[in-house]
C-alpha positions in Angstrom: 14.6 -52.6 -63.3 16.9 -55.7 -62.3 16.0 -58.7 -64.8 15.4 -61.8 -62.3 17.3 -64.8 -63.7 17.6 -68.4 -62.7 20.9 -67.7 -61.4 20.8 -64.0 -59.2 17.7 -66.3 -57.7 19.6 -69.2 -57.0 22.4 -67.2 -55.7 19.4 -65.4 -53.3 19.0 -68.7 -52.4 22.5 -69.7 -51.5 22.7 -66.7 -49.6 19.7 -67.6 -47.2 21.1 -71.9 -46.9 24.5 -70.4 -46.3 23.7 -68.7 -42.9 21.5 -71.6 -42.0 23.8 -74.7 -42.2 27.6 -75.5 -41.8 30.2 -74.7 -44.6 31.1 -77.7 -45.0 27.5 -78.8 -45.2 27.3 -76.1 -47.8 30.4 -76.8 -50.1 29.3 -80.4 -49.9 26.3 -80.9 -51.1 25.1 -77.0 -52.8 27.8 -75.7 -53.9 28.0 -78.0 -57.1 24.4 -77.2 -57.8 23.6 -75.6 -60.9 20.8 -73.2 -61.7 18.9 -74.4 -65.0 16.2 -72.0 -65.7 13.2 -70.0 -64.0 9.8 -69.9 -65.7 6.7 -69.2 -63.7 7.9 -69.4 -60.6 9.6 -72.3 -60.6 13.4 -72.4 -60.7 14.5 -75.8 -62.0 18.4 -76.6 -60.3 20.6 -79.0 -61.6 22.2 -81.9 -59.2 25.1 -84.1 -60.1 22.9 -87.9 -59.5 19.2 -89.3 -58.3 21.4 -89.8 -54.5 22.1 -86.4 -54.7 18.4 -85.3 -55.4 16.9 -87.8 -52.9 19.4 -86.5 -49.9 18.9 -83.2 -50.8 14.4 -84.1 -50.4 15.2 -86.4 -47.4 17.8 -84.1 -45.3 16.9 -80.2 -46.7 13.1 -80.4 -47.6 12.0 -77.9 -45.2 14.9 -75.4 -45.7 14.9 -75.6 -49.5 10.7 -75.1 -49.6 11.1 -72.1 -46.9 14.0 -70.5 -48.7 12.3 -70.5 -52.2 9.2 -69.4 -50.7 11.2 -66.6 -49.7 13.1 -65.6 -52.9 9.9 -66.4 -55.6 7.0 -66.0 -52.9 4.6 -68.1 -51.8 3.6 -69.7 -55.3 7.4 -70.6 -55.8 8.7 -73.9 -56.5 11.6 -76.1 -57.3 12.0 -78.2 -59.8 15.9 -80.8 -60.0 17.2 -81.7 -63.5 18.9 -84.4 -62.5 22.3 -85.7 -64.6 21.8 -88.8 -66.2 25.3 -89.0 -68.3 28.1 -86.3 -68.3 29.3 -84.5 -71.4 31.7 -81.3 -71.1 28.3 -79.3 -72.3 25.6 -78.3 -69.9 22.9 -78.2 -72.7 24.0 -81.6 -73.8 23.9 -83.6 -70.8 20.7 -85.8 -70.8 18.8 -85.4 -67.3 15.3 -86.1 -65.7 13.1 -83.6 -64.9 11.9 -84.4 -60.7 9.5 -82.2 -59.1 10.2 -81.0 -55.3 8.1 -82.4 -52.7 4.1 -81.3 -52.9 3.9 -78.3 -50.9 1.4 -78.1 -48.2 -2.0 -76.6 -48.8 -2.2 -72.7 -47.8 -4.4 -72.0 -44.5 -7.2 -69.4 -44.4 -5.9 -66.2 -42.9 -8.6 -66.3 -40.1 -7.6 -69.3 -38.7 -6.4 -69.1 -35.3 -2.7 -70.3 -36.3 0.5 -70.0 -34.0 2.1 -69.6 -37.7 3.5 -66.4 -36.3 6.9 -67.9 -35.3 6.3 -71.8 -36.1 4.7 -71.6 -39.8 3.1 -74.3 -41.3 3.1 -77.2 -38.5 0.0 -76.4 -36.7 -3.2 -75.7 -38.5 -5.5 -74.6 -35.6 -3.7 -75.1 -31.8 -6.0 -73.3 -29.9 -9.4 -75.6 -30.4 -12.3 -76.1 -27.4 -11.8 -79.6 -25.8 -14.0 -82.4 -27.1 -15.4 -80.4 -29.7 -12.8 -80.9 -32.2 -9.3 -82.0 -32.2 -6.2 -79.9 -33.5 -5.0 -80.9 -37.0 -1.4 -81.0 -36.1 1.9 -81.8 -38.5 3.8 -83.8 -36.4 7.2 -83.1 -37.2 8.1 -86.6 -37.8 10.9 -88.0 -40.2 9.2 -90.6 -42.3 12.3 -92.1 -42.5 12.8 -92.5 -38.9 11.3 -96.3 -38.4 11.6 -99.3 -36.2 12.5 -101.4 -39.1 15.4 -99.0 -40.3 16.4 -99.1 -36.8 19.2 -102.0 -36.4 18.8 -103.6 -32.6 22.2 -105.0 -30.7 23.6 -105.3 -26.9 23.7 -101.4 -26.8 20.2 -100.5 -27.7 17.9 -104.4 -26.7 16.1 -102.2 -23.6 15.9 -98.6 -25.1 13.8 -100.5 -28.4 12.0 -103.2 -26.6 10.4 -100.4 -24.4 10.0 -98.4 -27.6 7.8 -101.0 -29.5 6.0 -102.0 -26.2 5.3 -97.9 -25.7 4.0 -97.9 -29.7 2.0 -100.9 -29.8 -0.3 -99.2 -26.2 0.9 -95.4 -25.8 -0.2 -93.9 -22.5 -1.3 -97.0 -21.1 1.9 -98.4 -20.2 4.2 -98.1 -17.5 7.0 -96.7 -19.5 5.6 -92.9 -19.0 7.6 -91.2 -19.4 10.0 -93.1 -21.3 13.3 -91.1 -20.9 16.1 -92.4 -23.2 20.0 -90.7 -22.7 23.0 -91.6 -24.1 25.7 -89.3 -25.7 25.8 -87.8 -29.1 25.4 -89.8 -32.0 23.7 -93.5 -31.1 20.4 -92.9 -32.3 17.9 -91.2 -29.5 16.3 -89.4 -32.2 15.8 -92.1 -34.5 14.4 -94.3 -31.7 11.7 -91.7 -30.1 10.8 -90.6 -33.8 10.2 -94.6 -34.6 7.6 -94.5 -31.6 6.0 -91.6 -33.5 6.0 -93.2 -36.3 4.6 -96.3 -35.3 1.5 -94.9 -33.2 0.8 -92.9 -36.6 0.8 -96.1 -38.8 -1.2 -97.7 -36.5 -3.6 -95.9 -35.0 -4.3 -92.9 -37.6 -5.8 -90.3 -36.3 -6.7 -91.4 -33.2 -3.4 -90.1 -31.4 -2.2 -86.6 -31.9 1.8 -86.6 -32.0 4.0 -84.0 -32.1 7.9 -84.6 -32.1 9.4 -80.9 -30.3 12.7 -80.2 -29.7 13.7 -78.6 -26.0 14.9 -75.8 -28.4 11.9 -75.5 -30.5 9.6 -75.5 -27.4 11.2 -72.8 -25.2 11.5 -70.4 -28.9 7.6 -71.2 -29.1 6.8 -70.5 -25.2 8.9 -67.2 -25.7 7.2 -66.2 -28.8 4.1 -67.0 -27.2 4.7 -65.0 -23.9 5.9 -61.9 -26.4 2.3 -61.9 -28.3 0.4 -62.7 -24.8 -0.7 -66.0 -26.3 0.5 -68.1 -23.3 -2.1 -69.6 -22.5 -3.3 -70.9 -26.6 0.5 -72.6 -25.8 -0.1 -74.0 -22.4 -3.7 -75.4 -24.6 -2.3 -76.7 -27.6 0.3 -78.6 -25.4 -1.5 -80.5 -22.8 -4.3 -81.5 -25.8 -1.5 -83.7 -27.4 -2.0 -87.1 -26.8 2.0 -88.3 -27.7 4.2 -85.6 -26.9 8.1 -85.9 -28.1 10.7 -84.0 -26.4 14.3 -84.4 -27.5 17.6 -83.3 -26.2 15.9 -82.5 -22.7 19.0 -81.2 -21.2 18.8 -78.0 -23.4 16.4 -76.9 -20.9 18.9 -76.4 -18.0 19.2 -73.1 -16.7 15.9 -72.0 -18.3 13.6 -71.4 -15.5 10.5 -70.2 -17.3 10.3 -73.1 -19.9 10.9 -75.6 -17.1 8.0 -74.3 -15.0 5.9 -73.8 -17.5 6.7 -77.8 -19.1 6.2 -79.3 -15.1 2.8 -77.6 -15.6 2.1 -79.6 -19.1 3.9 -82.2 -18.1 1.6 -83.0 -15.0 -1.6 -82.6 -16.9 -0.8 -84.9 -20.0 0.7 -87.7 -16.8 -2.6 -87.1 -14.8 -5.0 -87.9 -18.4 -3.2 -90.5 -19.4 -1.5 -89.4 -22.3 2.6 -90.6 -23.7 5.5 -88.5 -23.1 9.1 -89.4 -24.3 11.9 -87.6 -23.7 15.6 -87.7 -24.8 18.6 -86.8 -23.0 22.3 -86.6 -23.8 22.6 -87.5 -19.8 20.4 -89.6 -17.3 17.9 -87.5 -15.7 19.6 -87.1 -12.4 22.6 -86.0 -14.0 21.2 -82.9 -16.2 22.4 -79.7 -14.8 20.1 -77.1 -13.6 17.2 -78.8 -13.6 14.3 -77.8 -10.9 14.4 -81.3 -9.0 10.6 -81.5 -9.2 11.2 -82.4 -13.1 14.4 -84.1 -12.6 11.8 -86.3 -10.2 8.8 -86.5 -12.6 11.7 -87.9 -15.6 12.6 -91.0 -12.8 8.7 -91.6 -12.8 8.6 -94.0 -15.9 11.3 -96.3 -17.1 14.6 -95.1 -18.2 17.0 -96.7 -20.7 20.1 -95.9 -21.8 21.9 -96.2 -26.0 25.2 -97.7 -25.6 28.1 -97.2 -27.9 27.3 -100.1 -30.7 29.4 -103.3 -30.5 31.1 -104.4 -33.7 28.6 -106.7 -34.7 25.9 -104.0 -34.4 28.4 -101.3 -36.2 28.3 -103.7 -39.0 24.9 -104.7 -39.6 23.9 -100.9 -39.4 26.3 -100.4 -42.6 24.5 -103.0 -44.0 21.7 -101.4 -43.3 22.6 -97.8 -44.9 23.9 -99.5 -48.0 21.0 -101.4 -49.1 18.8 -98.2 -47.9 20.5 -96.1 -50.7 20.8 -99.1 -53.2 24.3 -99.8 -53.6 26.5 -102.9 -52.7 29.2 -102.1 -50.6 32.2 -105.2 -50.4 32.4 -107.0 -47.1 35.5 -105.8 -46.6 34.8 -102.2 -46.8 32.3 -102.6 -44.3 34.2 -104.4 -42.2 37.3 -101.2 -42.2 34.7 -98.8 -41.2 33.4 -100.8 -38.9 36.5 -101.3 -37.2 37.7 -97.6 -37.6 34.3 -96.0 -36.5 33.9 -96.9 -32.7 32.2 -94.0 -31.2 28.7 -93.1 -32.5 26.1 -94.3 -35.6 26.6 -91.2 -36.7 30.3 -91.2 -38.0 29.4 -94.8 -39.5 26.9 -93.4 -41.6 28.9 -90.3 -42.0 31.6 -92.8 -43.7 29.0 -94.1 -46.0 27.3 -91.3 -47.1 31.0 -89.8 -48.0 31.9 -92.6 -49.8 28.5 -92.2 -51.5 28.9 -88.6 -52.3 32.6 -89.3 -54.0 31.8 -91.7 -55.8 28.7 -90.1 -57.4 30.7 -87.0 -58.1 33.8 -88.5 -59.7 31.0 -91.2 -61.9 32.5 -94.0 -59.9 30.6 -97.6 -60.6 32.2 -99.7 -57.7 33.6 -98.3 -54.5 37.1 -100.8 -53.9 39.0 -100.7 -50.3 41.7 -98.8 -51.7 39.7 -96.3 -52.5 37.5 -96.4 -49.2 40.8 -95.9 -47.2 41.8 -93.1 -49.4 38.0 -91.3 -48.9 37.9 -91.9 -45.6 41.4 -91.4 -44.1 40.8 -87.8 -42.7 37.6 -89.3 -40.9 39.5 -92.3 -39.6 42.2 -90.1 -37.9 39.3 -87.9 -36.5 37.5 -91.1 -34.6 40.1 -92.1 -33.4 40.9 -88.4 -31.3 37.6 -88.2 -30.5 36.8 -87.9 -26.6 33.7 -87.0 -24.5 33.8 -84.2 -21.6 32.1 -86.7 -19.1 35.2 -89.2 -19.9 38.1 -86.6 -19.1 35.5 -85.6 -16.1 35.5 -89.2 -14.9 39.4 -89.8 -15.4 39.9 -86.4 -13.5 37.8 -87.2 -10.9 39.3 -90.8 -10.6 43.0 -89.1 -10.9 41.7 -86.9 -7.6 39.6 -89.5 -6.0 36.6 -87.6 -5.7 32.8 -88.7 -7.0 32.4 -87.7 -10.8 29.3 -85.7 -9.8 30.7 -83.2 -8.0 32.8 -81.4 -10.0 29.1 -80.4 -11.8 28.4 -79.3 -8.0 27.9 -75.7 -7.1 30.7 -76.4 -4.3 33.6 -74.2 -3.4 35.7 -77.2 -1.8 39.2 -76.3 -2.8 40.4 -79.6 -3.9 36.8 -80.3 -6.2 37.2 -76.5 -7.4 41.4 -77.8 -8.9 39.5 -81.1 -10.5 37.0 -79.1 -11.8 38.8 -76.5 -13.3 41.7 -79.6 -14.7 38.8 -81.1 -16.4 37.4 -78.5 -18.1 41.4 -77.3 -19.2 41.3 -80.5 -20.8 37.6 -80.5 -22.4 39.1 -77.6 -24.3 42.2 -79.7 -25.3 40.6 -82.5 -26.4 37.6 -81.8 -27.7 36.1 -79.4 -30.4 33.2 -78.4 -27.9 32.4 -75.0 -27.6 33.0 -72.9 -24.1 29.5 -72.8 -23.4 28.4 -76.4 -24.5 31.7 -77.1 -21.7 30.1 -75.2 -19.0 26.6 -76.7 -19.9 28.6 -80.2 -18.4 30.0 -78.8 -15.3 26.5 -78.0 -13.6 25.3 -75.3 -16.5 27.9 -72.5 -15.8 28.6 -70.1 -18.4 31.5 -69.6 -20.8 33.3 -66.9 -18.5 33.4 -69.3 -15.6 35.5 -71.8 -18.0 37.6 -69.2 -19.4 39.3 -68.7 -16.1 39.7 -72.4 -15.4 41.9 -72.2 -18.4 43.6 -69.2 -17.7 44.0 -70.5 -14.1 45.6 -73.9 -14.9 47.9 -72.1 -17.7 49.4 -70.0 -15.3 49.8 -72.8 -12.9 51.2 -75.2 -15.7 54.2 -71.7 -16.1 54.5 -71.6 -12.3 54.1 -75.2 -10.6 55.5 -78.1 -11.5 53.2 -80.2 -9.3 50.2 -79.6 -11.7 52.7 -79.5 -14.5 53.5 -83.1 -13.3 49.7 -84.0 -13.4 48.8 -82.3 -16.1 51.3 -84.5 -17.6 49.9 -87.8 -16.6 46.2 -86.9 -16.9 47.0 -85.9 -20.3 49.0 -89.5 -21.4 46.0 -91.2 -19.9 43.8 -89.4 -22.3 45.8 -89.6 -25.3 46.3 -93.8 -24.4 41.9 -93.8 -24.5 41.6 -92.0 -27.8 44.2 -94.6 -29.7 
C-alpha cells in the first residue's frame, strides 16, 4: 500500500489547480510552494512571505478549500508555514504557522440542497414563500467595497448610481442598473460594492446573490438535467438583490434567456434589485431576444470609461497602501503613464512588482528596478487593441455604420468590412476565434476562419485590398503607440 506523504498529496493537488487556472498563473504563484508536512489531515505548505499567503487566501480560497477537500476528504485542511527569514536549509528557516480560512459548516444530508452541481453556496433554495427565507452565500468578494473603489471622470455616473442603488435597493429608479464597459475597468468591483453595501447595511433583511451569466446557464442546465427546473426558477425569483455579470455571455443561448426574461419580470414586477454587467451597452450585445435587450434599457445605464491619468494614479495609490508597502512617486507615476488601457494591467504592474520583490527578499522597490520588472508588460499595453476599435476604424475606412458589420446582412460591401475586421481582430489581438465571432453578431469560429482565409487569398491575388489592408493596418499600428 502506497504511503501518503505531504508531498505525492501536494503534487495531487498541483495536478487538480493545474487544469483549473493558467500556466502562468500556476508557475507564478504555486509552483514555488513547498510541501511541509501532513498529520491528521492537514497538510501544512510552505509560501515564500505573509503577501504571498494573503493573495493566495484573497484570490485562491475556494479552489485551494475544494481541491484539498478532494485529495484528504472532507475533514482535510491546510495549514501555510510562512518564511520569516531565508537560510539555504528548509528546516532552519524560521516561519509562522497561519491556518487556512474556517471552513463552512457541513449541511445535513436531507436538506433540499442544489449542492449537486453548485456545492456549498446555497443551504436550502427551494423554501415555501413567507414561511422562511433561503439562507444563501452570496458569492461576494469581501474585498470588493465602495471605499476600495477609487472614483474619477470615467466611472462619477456608474458609482453615484451604485451608492444611490445600495443605500434604497429596489426602490429606486435605477432597476435595473446595467453597467458596460470593456475588459478590465472595474464592473465587477462596482456591482460587487453594491452587494456589499446592502449586506453591511441591511443584514439580513436583503437576500443577495452575485451570479455569473456563466454560472447561471451551468445551474439552469444542471437543473433541467435532474428535472429540478422549477426549485431553480424558485430559488431565483425569491432573491431580493440579484447580480448578474458579464451579461453578454448569454448571447446565442436561447433557453437561459427565456428562462432569465421569466425571472427577470417577476423580481421587476415585486420590487426587488437587479444589476447587470456588460462588456457592451445593451443594444449592442449580440443575439439577444430583443424583449431582454428592451427590459436592460428599462432602468438606467452607465458606462466605465478608460481611467484618466489622475485616476490611474490614485488607484496605484490605492493598491499600495492596500498591501502595505510604499511605493516612490515616481514609480507610480511610470506605470501610470505606461498602463493606459484597463485597472487591471495597473494592478497587474503592482502586484508584479510585489511578487519580485518578495521573492528575490527585496526591502525597497527603486525605478530602475520597476522598469526592469515591468518592461515586458510595458511593451504589451502598449500593442494592446480592442475588436470594437479595429470594427469602428473598418467601418469608418468603408463608410458604413459600425453596427452592421454585427448584422446578419449579406450586403456585399458590409460582408468585405466585416470579414477585414475580423482578419485584423486576429492580427492584433490575442482573442480567441470564438470570443471574435461573439463581436460580430455571435457567429461561430468557422464563420471567422473563412474571413481569414478569404482576405489571405485576396491580399496574394488583389492588390486593391492589398493596398487597404495596408492602410487599415498603419492606422492601427499608429493607435496602439
Amino acid at each position: 500500500m502506497e504511503t501518503i506523504t505531504a508531498e505525492s498529496s501536494w503534487n495531487e493537488c498541483l495536478e487538480i489547480i493545474q487544469d483549473n487556472i493558467s500556466y502562468q498563473k500556476y508557475k507564478s504563484w504555486f509552483e514555488p510552494i513547498k510541501p511541509v508536512k501532513l498529520k491528521d489531515d492537514t497538510l501544512t505548505i510552505q509560501v515564500p512571505s505573509q503577501f504571498w499567503y494573503e493573495w493566495l487566501e484573497e484570490h485562491y480560497y475556494n479552489m485551494l478549500r475544494s481541491t484539498i477537500a478532494k485529495v484528504l476528504g472532507k475533514e482535510g485542511k491546510l495549514e501555510y508555514s510562512v518564511l520569516l527569514e531565508k537560510s539555504d536549509k528548509l528546516e532552519d528557516n524560521r516561519s509562522v504557522r497561519l491556518p487556512q480560512q474556517p471552513m463552512p459548516p457541513s449541511k445535513p444530508q436531507e436538506m433540499n440542497t442544489y449542492s449537486d452541481y453548485h456545492p456549498g453556496r446555497i443551504e436550502n433554495p427551494f423554501v415555501i414563500p413567507g414561511i422562511r427565507k433561503a439562507n444563501i452565500e452570496s458569492n461576494l468578494n469581501n474585498n470588493y467595497v465602495f471605499e476600495r473603489y477609487i472614483e474619477g471622470d470615467c466611472n462619477r455616473l456608474a458609482r453615484s448610481a451604485a451608492m444611490a442603488i445600495a443605500e434604497n435597493p429596489g426602490k429606486n429608479s435605477f432597476n435595473p442598473f446595467f453597467i458596460y464597459g470593456t475588459t478590465g475597468l472595474g464592473k465587477t468591483h462596482l456591482v460587487q460594492s453594491i452587494g456589499n453595501k446592502i449586506k453591511q447595511q441591511f443584514g439580513d433583511e436583503f437576500s443577495v446573490l452575485y451570479v455569473s451569466s456563466e454560472t447561471f446557464t451551468n445551474e439552469f442546465v444542471q437543473a433541467i438535467r435532474n428535472n429540478r427546473a422549477s426549485e431553480f426558477s424558485m430559488f431565483y425569483r425569491n432573491i431580493d438583490v440579484l447580480i448578474v455579470d458579464d451579461i453578454q455571455f448569454f448571447s446565442g443561448k436561447e433557453k437561459t434567456q427565456e428562462e432569465f426574461f421569466h425571472i427577470f419580470n417577476a423580481l421587476h414586477q415585486e420590487g426587488k434589485q437587479i444589476i447587470l454587467s456588460s462588456d457592451r451597452a445593451p443594444k449592442d450585445v449580440p443575439d439577444i431576444e430583443e424583449r431582454l435587450i428592451s427590459r436592460f434599457s428599462w432602468g438606467l445605464s452607465a458606462d466605465l470609461q478608460i481611467p484618466e491619468y489622475e485616476t490611474r494614479y490614485a488607484i496605484l495609490e490605492r493598491k499600495a497602501n492596500d498591501n502595505g508597502i510604499y511605493i516612490d512617486s515616481n514609480i507610480i507615476e511610470f506605470i501610470a503613464h505606461n498602463f493606459k488601457s484597463n485597472v487591471r494591467d495597473l494592478e497587474g504592474a503592482i502586484i508584479k512588482l510585489l511578487a519580485t520583490a518578495s521573492l528575490k527578499h527585496i526591502d525597497e522597490i527603486d525605478l530602475q528596478m520597476a522598469k526592469s520588472v515591468l518592461k515586458d508588460m510595458v511593451k504589451s499595453s502598449h500593442t494592446q487593441i480592442s475588436i470594437e476599435t479595429i470594427q469602428n476604424y473598418v467601418c469608418e475606412y468603408f463608410g458604413i455604420d459600425t453596427n452592421k458589420v454585427r448584422e446578419k446582412t449579406r450586403k456585399q460591401e458590409i460582408v468585405e468590412a466585416r470579414q477585414v475586421a475580423m482578419y485584423l481582430s486576429k492580427k492584433f489581438t490575442k482573442s480567441s476565434l470564438k470570443t471574435i465571432g461573439l463581436q460580430f453578431g455571435g457567429r461561430d469560429h468557422s464563420t471567422v476562419i473563412h474571413a481569414i482565409t478569404t482576405i489571405e487569398e485576396r491580399l496574394s491575388t488583389s492588390p486593391k485590398h492589398k493596398r487597404i489592408l495596408q492602410e487599415l493596418e498603419q492606422k492601427l499600428e499608429v493607435a496602439t503607440l
